[in-house]
C-alpha positions in Angstrom: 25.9 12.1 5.5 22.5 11.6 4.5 19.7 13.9 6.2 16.3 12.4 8.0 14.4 13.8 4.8 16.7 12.5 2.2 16.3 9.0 3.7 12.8 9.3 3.8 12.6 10.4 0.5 15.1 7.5 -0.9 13.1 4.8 0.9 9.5 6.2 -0.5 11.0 5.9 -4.0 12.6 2.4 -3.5 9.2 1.5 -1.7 7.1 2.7 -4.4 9.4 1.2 -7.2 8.1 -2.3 -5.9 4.8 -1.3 -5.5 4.5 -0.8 -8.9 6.2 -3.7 -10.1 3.4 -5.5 -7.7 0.9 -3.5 -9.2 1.8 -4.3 -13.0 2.5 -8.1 -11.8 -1.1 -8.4 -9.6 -3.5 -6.9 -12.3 -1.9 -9.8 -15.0 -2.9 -12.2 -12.6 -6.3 -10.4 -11.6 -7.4 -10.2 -15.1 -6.1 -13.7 -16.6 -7.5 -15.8 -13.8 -9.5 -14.8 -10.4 -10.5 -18.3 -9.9 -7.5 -19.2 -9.5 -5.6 -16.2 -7.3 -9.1 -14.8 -6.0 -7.3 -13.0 -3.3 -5.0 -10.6 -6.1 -7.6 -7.9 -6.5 -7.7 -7.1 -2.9 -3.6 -7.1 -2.7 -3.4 -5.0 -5.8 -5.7 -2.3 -4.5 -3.8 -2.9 -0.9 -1.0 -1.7 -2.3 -2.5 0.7 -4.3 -3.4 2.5 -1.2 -0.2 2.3 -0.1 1.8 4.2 -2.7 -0.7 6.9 -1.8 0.4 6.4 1.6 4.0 6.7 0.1 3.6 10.0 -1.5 1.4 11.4 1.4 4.4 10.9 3.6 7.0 12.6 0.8 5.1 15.4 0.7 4.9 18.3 3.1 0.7 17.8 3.5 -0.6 18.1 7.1 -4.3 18.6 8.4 -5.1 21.1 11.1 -8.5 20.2 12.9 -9.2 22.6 15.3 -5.7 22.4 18.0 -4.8 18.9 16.1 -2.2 18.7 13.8 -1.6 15.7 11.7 1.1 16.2 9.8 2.6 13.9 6.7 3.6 10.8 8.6 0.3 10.4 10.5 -1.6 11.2 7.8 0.6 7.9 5.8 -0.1 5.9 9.0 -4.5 7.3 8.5 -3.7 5.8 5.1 -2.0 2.9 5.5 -4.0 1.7 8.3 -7.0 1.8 5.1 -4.6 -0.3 3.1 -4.0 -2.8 5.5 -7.6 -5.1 5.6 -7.4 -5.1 1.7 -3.7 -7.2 2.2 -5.2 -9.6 5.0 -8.5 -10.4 3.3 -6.5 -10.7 -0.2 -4.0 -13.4 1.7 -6.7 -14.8 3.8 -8.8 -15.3 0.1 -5.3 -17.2 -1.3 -5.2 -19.2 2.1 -8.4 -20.6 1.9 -8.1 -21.7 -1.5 -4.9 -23.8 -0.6 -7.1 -25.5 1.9 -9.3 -26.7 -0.9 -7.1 -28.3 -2.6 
């Protein structure tokens, strides 16, 4: 049987495994042609952020601030929540080229 940690970790590695095959894939398209995909920067720093999130929440990091404890998975939640504009202004930038055309 697999343990709560063990899953976590297993899904962080799968999770960041894509992420970096989105990475590799989004900078290509970035640096051949922004006029064409001018959303891809924004995505590829998007998910930049969150494989940071990722390994945040694999580790064992938490923040005390005064009585207030955030431990790993808010502190990937903090993150991701930073993450999270980049993606919907990086689709919202290839949306509104499709309506240009």
């Amino acid at each position: 049987m697999i343990k709560s940690d063990q899953r976590e970790q297993t899904t962080a590695a799968t999770e960041s495994d894509a992420g970096y095959s989105s990475v590799g894939s989004n900078l290509a398209v970035t640096r051949r042609d922004q006029r064409q995909f001018p959303g891809a920067g924004l995505i590829t720093s998007g998910i930049l952020i969150t494989i940071l999130a990722t390994a945040i929440q694999t580790s064992s990091l938490e923040v005390r601030a005064g009585q207030i404890i955030v431990d790993n998975n808010g502190l990937f939640r903090l993150v991701q929540l930073m993450a999270l504009p980049l993606l919907v202004e990086g689709v919202r930038a290839g949306l509104q080229l499709d309506r240009e055309v």
